[in-house]
RODO-2510 file (C-alpha; in nm, 4 decimals, decimal comma):
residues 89
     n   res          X          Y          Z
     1     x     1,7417     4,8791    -2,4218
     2     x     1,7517     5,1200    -2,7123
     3     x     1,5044     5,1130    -2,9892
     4     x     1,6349     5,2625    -3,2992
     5     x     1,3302     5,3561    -3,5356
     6     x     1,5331     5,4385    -3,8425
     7     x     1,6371     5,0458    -3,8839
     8     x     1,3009     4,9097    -3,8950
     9     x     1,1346     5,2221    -4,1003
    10     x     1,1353     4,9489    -4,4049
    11     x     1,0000     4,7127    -4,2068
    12     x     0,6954     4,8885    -4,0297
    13     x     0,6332     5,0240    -4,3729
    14     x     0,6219     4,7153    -4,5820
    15     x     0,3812     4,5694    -4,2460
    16     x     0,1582     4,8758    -4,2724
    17     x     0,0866     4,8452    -4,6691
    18     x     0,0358     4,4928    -4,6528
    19     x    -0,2208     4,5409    -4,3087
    20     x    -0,3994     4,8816    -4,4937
    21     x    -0,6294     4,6832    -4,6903
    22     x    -0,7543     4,4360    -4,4047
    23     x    -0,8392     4,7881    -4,2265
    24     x    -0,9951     4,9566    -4,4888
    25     x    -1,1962     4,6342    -4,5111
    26     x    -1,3042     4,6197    -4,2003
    27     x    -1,3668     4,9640    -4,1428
    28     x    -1,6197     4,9395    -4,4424
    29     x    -1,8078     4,6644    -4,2601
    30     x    -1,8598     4,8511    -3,9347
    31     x    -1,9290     5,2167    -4,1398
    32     x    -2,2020     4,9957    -4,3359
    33     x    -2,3704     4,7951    -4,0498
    34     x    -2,3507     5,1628    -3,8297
    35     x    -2,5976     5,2621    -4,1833
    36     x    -2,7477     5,0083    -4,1691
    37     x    -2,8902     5,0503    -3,7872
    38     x    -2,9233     5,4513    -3,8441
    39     x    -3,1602     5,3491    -4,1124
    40     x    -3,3548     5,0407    -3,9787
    41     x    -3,4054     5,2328    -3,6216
    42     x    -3,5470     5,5313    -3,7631
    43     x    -3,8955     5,2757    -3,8977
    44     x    -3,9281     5,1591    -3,5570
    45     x    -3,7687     4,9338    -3,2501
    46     x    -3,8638     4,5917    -3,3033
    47     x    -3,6210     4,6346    -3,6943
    48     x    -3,3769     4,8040    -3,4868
    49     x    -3,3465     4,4716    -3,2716
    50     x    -3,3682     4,2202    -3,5788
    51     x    -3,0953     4,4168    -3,8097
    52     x    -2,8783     4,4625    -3,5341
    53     x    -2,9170     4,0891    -3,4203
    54     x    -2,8229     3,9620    -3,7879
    55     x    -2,5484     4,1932    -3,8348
    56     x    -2,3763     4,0459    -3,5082
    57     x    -2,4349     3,6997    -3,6836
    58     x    -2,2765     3,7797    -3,9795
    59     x    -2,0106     3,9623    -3,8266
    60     x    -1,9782     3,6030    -3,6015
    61     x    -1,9362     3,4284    -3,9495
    62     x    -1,7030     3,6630    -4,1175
    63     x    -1,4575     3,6533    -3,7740
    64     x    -1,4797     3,2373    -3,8355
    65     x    -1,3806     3,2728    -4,1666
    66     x    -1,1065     3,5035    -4,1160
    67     x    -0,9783     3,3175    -3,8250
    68     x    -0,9724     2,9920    -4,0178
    69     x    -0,7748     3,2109    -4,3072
    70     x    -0,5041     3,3442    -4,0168
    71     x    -0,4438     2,9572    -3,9178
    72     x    -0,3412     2,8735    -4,2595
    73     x    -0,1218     3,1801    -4,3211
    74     x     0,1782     3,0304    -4,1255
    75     x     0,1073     2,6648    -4,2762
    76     x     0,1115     2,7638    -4,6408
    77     x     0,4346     3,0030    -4,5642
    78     x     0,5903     2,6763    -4,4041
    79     x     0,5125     2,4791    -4,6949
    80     x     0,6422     2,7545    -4,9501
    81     x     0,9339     2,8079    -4,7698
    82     x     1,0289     2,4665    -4,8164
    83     x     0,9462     2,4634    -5,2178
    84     x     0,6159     2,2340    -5,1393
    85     x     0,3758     2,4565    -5,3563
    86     x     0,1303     2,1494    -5,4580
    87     x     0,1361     2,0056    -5,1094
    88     x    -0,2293     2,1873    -5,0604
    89     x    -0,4636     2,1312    -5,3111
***
Protein backbone atom coordinates (compact mmCIF):
# COMPACT_ATOMS: atom_id res chain seq x y z
CA UNK A 1 0.00 0.00 0.00
CA UNK A 2 1.31 3.38 -1.04
CA UNK A 3 0.68 6.48 0.90
CA UNK A 4 0.92 9.52 -1.17
CA UNK A 5 1.43 12.66 1.21
CA UNK A 6 0.96 15.31 -1.43
CA UNK A 7 -3.00 14.34 -1.75
CA UNK A 8 -3.87 14.78 1.75
CA UNK A 9 -1.38 17.96 2.41
CA UNK A 10 -4.92 20.01 2.42
CA UNK A 11 -6.32 17.78 4.52
CA UNK A 12 -3.71 17.30 7.42
CA UNK A 13 -3.46 21.02 7.19
CA UNK A 14 -7.01 22.11 7.54
CA UNK A 15 -6.98 19.08 10.71
CA UNK A 16 -3.90 20.69 12.24
CA UNK A 17 -5.37 24.46 12.32
CA UNK A 18 -8.56 23.40 13.52
CA UNK A 19 -6.67 20.89 16.48
CA UNK A 20 -3.83 23.99 17.25
CA UNK A 21 -6.02 25.75 19.53
CA UNK A 22 -7.26 22.65 21.68
CA UNK A 23 -3.27 22.19 22.13
CA UNK A 24 -2.33 25.46 22.87
CA UNK A 25 -5.17 25.18 25.40
CA UNK A 26 -4.16 22.47 26.99
CA UNK A 27 -0.67 23.07 27.03
CA UNK A 28 -1.53 26.34 29.02
CA UNK A 29 -3.28 24.26 31.68
CA UNK A 30 -0.41 21.88 32.36
CA UNK A 31 2.45 24.99 31.99
CA UNK A 32 0.10 26.78 34.73
CA UNK A 33 -0.64 23.90 37.22
CA UNK A 34 3.49 22.87 36.69
CA UNK A 35 3.61 26.99 38.29
CA UNK A 36 1.47 26.45 40.26
CA UNK A 37 3.28 23.32 42.19
CA UNK A 38 6.90 25.08 41.65
CA UNK A 39 5.39 27.81 43.69
CA UNK A 40 3.18 26.09 46.38
CA UNK A 41 6.20 23.43 47.10
CA UNK A 42 8.73 25.92 47.66
CA UNK A 43 6.35 27.20 51.30
CA UNK A 44 6.40 23.75 52.40
CA UNK A 45 5.06 19.89 51.81
CA UNK A 46 1.80 19.61 53.29
CA UNK A 47 0.63 22.85 50.21
CA UNK A 48 2.57 20.87 47.87
CA UNK A 49 0.10 17.84 48.57
CA UNK A 50 -3.21 20.02 48.76
CA UNK A 51 -2.47 22.15 45.35
CA UNK A 52 -1.44 19.24 43.63
CA UNK A 53 -4.52 17.18 44.91
CA UNK A 54 -7.02 20.04 43.63
CA UNK A 55 -5.36 20.55 40.45
CA UNK A 56 -5.92 16.70 39.61
CA UNK A 57 -9.65 17.46 40.55
CA UNK A 58 -10.06 20.11 38.37
CA UNK A 59 -8.20 18.63 35.71
CA UNK A 60 -10.89 15.42 36.46
CA UNK A 61 -13.70 18.07 35.81
CA UNK A 62 -12.35 19.81 32.82
CA UNK A 63 -11.66 16.04 31.04
CA UNK A 64 -15.73 15.46 31.95
CA UNK A 65 -16.59 18.43 30.37
CA UNK A 66 -14.62 18.03 27.36
CA UNK A 67 -15.60 14.50 26.96
CA UNK A 68 -19.28 15.35 27.21
CA UNK A 69 -18.41 18.24 24.40
CA UNK A 70 -16.58 15.33 22.01
CA UNK A 71 -19.97 13.16 22.33
CA UNK A 72 -21.99 15.88 20.93
CA UNK A 73 -19.60 16.86 18.12
CA UNK A 74 -20.77 13.95 15.83
CA UNK A 75 -24.59 14.45 16.97
CA UNK A 76 -24.84 18.13 16.13
CA UNK A 77 -22.77 17.40 12.67
CA UNK A 78 -25.52 14.63 12.06
CA UNK A 79 -28.20 16.94 12.70
CA UNK A 80 -26.61 19.83 10.50
CA UNK A 81 -25.91 17.67 7.87
CA UNK A 82 -29.39 16.91 7.53
CA UNK A 83 -30.60 20.82 7.67
CA UNK A 84 -32.07 20.15 11.43
CA UNK A 85 -30.36 23.34 12.97
CA UNK A 86 -33.25 23.93 15.76
CA UNK A 87 -33.48 20.25 16.56
CA UNK A 88 -31.14 21.12 19.83
CA UNK A 89 -32.17 23.81 21.79
Amino acid sequence: MSYNWSSYKKEYSKIIRLGLPILVGQLGMIVVAFADNIMVGRYNTDSLASASFVNNVFNAAIFACIGFTYGLTPIIGALFSQKENNTIT
